[in-house]
C-alpha positions as a Python dict, from the first residue, in 0.01 Angstrom:
ca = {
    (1, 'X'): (0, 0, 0),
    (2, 'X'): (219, -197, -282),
    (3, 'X'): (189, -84, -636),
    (4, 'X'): (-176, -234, -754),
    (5, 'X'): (-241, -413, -459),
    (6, 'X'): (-462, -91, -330),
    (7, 'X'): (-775, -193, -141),
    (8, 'X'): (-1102, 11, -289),
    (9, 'X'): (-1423, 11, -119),
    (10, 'X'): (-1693, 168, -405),
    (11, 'X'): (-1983, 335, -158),
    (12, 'X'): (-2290, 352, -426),
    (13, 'X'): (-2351, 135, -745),
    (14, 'X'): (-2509, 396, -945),
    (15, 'X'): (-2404, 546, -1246),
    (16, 'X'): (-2128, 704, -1076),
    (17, 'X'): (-2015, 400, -902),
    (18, 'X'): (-2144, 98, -1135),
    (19, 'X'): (-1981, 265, -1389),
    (20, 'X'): (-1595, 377, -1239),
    (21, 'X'): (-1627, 56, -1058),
    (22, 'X'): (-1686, -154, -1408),
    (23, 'X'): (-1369, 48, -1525),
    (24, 'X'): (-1145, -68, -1247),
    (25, 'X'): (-1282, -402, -1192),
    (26, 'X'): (-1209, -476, -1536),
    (27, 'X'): (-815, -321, -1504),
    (28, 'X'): (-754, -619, -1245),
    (29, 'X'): (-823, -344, -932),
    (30, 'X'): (-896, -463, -597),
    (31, 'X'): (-1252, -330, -592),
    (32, 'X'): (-1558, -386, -416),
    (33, 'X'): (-1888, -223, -431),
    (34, 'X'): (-2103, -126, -102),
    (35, 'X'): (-2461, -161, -172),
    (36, 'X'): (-2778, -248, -19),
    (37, 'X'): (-2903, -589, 69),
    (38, 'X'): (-3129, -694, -200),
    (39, 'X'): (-2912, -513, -451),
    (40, 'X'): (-2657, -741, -321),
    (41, 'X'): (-2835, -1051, -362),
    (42, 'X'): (-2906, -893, -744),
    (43, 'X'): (-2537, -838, -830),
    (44, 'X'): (-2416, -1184, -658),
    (45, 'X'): (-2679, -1346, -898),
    (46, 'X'): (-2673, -1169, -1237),
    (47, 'X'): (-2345, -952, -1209),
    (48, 'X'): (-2351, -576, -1271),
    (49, 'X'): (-2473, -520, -1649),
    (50, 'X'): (-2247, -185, -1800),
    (51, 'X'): (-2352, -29, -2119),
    (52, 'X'): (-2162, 239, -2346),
    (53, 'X'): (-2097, 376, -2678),
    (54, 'X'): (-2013, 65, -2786),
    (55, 'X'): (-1974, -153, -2512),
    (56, 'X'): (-2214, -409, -2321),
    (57, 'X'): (-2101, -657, -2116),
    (58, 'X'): (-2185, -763, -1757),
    (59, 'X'): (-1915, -828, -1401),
    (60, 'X'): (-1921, -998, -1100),
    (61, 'X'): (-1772, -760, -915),
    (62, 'X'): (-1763, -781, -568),
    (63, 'X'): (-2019, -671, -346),
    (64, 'X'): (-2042, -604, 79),
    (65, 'X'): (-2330, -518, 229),
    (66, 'X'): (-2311, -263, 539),
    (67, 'X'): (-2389, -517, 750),
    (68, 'X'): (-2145, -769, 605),
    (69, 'X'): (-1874, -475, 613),
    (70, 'X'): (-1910, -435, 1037),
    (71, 'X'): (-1931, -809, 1088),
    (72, 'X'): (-1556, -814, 1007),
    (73, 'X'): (-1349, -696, 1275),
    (74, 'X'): (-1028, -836, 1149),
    (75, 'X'): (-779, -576, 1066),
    (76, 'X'): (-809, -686, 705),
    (77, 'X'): (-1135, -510, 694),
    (78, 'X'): (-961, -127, 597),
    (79, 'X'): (-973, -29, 250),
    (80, 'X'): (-686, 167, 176),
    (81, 'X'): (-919, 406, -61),
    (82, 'X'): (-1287, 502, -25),
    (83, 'X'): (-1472, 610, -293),
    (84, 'X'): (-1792, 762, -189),
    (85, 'X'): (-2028, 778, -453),
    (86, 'X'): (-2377, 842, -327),
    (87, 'X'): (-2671, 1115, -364),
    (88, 'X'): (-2659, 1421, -73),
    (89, 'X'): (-2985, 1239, 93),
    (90, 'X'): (-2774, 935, 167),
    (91, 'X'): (-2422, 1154, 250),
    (92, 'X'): (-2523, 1050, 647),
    (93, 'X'): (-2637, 704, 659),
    (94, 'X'): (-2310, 617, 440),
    (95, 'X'): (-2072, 785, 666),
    (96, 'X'): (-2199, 503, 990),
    (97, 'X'): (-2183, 226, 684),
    (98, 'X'): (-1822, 309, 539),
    (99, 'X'): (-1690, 379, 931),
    (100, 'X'): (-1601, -33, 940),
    (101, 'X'): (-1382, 20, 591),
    (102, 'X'): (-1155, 346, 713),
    (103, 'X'): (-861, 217, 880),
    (104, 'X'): (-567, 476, 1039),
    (105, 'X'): (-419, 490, 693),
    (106, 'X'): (-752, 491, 427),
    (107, 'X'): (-829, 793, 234),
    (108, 'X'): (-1162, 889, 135),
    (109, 'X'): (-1290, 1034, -193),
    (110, 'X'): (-1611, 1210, -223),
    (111, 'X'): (-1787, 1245, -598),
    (112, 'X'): (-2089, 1464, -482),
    (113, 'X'): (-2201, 1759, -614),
    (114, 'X'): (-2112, 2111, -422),
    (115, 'X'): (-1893, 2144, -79),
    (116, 'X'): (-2090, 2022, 258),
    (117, 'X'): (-1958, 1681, 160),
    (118, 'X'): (-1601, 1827, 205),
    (119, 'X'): (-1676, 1951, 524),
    (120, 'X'): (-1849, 1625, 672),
    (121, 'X'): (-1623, 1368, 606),
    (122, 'X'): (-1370, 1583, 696),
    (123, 'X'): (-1487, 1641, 1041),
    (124, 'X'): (-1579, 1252, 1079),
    (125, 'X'): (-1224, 1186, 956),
    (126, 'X'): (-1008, 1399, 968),
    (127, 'X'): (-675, 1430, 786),
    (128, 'X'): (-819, 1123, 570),
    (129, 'X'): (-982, 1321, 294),
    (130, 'X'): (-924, 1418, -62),
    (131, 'X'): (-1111, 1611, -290),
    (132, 'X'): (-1276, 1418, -608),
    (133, 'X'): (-1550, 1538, -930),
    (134, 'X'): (-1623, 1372, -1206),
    (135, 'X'): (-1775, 1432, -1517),
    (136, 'X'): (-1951, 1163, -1658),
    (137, 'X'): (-2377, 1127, -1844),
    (138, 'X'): (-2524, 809, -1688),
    (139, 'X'): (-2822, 681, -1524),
    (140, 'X'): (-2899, 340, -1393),
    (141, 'X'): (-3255, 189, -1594),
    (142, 'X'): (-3311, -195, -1485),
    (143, 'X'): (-3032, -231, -1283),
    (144, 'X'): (-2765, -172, -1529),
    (145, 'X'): (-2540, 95, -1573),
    (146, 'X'): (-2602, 338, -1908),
    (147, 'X'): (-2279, 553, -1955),
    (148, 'X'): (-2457, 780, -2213),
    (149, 'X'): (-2169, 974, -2390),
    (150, 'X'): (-1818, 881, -2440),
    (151, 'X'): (-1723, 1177, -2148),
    (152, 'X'): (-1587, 985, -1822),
    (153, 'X'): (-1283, 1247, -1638),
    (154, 'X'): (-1238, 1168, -1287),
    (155, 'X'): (-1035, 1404, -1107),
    (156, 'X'): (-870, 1416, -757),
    (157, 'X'): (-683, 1618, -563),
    (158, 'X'): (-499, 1701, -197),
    (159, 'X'): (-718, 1973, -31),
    (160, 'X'): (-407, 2079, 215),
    (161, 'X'): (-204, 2169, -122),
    (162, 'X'): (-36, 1848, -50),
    (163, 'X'): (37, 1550, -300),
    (164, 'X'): (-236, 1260, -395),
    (165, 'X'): (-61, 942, -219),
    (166, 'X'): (134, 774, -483),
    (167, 'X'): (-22, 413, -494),
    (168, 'X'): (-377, 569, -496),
    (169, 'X'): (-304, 792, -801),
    (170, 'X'): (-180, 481, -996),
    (171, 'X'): (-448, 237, -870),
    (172, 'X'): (-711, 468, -1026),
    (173, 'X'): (-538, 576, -1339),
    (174, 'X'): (-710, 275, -1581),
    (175, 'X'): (-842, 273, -1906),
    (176, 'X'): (-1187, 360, -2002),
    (177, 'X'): (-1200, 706, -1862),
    (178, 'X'): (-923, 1017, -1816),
    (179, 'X'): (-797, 1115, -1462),
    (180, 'X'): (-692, 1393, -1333),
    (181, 'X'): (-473, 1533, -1053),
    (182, 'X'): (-519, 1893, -937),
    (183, 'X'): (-305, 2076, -702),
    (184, 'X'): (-640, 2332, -654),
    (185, 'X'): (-890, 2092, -641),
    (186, 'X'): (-1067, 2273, -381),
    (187, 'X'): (-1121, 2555, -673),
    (188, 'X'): (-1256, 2274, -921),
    (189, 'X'): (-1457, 2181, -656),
    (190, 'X'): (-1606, 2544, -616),
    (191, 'X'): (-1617, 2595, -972),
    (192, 'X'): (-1896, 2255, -1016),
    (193, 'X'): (-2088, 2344, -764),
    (194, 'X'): (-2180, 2699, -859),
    (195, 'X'): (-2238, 2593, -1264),
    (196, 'X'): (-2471, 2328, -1059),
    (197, 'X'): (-2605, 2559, -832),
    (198, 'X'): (-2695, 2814, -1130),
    (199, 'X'): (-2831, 2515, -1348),
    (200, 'X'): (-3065, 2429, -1060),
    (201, 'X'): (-3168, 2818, -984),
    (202, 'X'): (-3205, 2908, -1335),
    (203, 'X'): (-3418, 2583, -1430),
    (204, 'X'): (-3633, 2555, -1122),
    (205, 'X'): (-3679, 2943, -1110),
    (206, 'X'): (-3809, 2934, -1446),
    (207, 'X'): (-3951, 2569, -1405),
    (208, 'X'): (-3854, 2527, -1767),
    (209, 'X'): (-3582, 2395, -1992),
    (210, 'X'): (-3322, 2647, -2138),
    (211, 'X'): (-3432, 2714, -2466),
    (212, 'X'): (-3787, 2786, -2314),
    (213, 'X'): (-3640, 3022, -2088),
    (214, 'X'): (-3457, 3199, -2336),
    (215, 'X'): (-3740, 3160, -2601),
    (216, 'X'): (-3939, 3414, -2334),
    (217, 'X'): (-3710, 3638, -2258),
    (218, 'X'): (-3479, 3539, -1989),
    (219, 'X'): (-3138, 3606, -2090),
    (220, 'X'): (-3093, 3904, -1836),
    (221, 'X'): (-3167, 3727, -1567),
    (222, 'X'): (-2944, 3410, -1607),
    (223, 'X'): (-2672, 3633, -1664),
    (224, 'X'): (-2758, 3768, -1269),
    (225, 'X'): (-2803, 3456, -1172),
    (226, 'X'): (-2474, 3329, -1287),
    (227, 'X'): (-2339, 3686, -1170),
    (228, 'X'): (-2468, 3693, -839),
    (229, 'X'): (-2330, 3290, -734),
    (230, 'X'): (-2040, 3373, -852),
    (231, 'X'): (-2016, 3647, -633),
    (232, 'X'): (-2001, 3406, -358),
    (233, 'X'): (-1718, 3232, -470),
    (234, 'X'): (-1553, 3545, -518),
    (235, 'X'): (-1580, 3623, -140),
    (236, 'X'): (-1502, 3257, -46),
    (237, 'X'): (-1133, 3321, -217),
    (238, 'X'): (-1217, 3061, -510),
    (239, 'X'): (-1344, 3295, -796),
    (240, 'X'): (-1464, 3125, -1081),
    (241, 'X'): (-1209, 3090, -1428),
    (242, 'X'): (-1333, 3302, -1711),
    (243, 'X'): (-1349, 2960, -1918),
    (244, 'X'): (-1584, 2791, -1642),
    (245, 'X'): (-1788, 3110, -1669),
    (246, 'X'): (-1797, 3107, -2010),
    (247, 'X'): (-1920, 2761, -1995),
    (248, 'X'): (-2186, 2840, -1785),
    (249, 'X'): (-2311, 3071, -1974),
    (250, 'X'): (-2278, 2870, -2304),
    (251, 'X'): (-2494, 2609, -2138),
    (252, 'X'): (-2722, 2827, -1975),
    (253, 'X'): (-2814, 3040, -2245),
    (254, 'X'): (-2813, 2843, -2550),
    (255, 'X'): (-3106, 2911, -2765),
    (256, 'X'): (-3339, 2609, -2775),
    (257, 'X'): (-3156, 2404, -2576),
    (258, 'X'): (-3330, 2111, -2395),
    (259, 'X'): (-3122, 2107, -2088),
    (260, 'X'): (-3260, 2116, -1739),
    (261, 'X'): (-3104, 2082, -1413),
    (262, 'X'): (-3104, 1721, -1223),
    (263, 'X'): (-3188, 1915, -963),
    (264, 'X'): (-3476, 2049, -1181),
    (265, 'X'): (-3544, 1673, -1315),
    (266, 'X'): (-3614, 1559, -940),
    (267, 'X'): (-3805, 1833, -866),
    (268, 'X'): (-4055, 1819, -1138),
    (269, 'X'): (-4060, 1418, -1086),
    (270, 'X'): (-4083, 1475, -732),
    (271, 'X'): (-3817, 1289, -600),
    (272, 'X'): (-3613, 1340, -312),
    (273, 'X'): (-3344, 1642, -454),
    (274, 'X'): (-3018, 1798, -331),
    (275, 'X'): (-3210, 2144, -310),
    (276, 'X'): (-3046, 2220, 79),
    (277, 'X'): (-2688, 2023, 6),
    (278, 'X'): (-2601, 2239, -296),
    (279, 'X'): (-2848, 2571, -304),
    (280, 'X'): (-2887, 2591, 108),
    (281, 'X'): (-2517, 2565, 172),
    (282, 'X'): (-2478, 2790, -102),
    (283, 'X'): (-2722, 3037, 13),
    (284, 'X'): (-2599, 2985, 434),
    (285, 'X'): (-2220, 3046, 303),
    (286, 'X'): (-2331, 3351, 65),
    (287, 'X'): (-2463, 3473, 429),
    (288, 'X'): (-2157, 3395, 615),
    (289, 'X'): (-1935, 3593, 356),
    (290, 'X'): (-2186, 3889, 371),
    (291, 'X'): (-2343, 3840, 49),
    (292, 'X'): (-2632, 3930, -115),
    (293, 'X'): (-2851, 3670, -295),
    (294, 'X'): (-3180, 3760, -441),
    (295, 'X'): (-3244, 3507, -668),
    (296, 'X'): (-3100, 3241, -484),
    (297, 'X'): (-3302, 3302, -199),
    (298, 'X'): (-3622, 3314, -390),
    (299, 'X'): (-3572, 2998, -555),
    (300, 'X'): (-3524, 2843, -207),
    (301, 'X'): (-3821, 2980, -91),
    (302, 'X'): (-4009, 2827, -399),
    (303, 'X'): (-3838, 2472, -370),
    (304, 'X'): (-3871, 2492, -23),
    (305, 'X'): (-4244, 2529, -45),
    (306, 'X'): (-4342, 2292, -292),
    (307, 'X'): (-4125, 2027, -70),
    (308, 'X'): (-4332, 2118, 214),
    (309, 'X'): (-4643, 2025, -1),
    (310, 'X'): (-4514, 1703, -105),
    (311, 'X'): (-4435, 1681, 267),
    (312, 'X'): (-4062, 1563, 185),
}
């Protein structure tokens, strides 16, 4: 890998993706975005529209298809860096669709919520893996990308406590958002999935935005919430800061606040959610560590039944 000659392969074109992808494509990276076919056939006609605070403009950046990706079988077809940027419910049909792309040498970034990613990738390729979050508001609404607030960190980090490989750290560090390198990125990584996890539980406990929640009384228990998954990171050896509980708890327990929980979002739309990828690895490691979870366990219970209704 020269300096800026690092091959990326983008897996996902949402509002993740479409819009860290727009950001390198338009520092002169080598990047290319993995989507589906008709998506494909969109992009290669139209380009990929990106709107901001201020910015709107549309790219033609590259696109592959899965199917275009294992039709090469020249050696040329390894990406030196992976970015996976999909929903849980797709974590298993990407890994057979990126396989083509990872070469003996490619490392692999994962920007999904909570840890089972971590452990997937890293048992389909081993040694190959890095740890990745981002913070960023978007959504995707007619095929373009809709950055929503000027708040775009990426961060990355070694999860043996080793260093970020030179050439991958600079071919990501571009204008248009801040990145990050963490030595304990496996904490960070611990630390957004249980505010995630206690968004979700609080919200879809309570099936109700904060500020309705606190409006009737629930203070108490979003402090136990917040208490009690916490406790699990405790026991996994990755407590939780006193800022990123303070956080939390800011968010959580603002009066009349509007926020909800994507995970509560899907739910109440009823969409496919990430209710088992981050609350049932949450609640099946709490179990391996020997801890107690309550509330956790009830909200499963509820999620888990109205899924079965819905017959997802």
């Amino acid at each position: 890998m020269g300096e800026h000659t690092v091959k990326i392969l983008i897996a996902g074109a949402g509002a993740t993706g479409g819009a860290f992808g727009t950001r390198l494509f338009e520092a002169n990276r080598d990047v290319t975005l993995l989507v589906r076919a008709a998506r494909a056939e969109t992009m290669r006609s139209t380009g990929l529209r990106f709107i901001a605070p201020g910015e709107d403009r549309t790219n033609h950046i590259p696109v592959l298809t899965a199917a275009e990706l294992a039709e090469d079988r020249s050696d040329s077809a390894a990406f030196d860096l992976v970015i996976v940027a999909v929903k849980a419910n797709g974590l298993e049909s990407i890994i057979e669709d990126i396989r083509p792309a990872v070469g003996e040498h490619t490392r692999i970034i994962p920007f999904l919520n909570g840890m089972a990613q971590i452990d997937r990738l890293v048992e389909e390729f081993p040694g190959q893996v890095l740890g990745g979050l981002v913070k960023i508001v978007g959504t995707v609404k007619d095929g373009a990308i809709h950055q929503m607030t000027d708040l775009a960190i990426m961060t990355i980090g070694s999860l043996d406590g080793g260093e970020v490989p030179e050439p991958i750290a600079e071919a990501l560090d571009v204008p248009g958002y801040k990145l990050q390198i963490l030595e304990n990125i496996t904490d960070a990584l611990w630390e957004k999935w249980i505010f995630i996890a206690a968004a979700g539980v609080v919200t879809c406990l309570f099936r109700a935005p904060v500020g309705a929640i606190m409006a009737a009384g629930g203070q108490p228990y979003i402090v136990s919430i917040v208490d009690e998954l916490e406790a699990i990171a405790a026991a996994g050896g990755h407590p939780v800061s006193d800022k990123a509980r303070d956080m939390t708890l800011s968010m959580l327990t603002a009066e009349g606040s509007s926020f909800t929980s994507s995970l509560y979002r899907d739910v109440t739309s009823g969409l496919p959610s990430e209710t088992e990828h981050i609350l049932g690895h949450l609640a099946s490691t709490a179990g391996d560590l020997g801890v107690q979870t309550p509330l956790l366990d009830l909200t499963l219970v509820q999620l888990r039944a109205g899924e079965s209704l819905r017959g997802h």
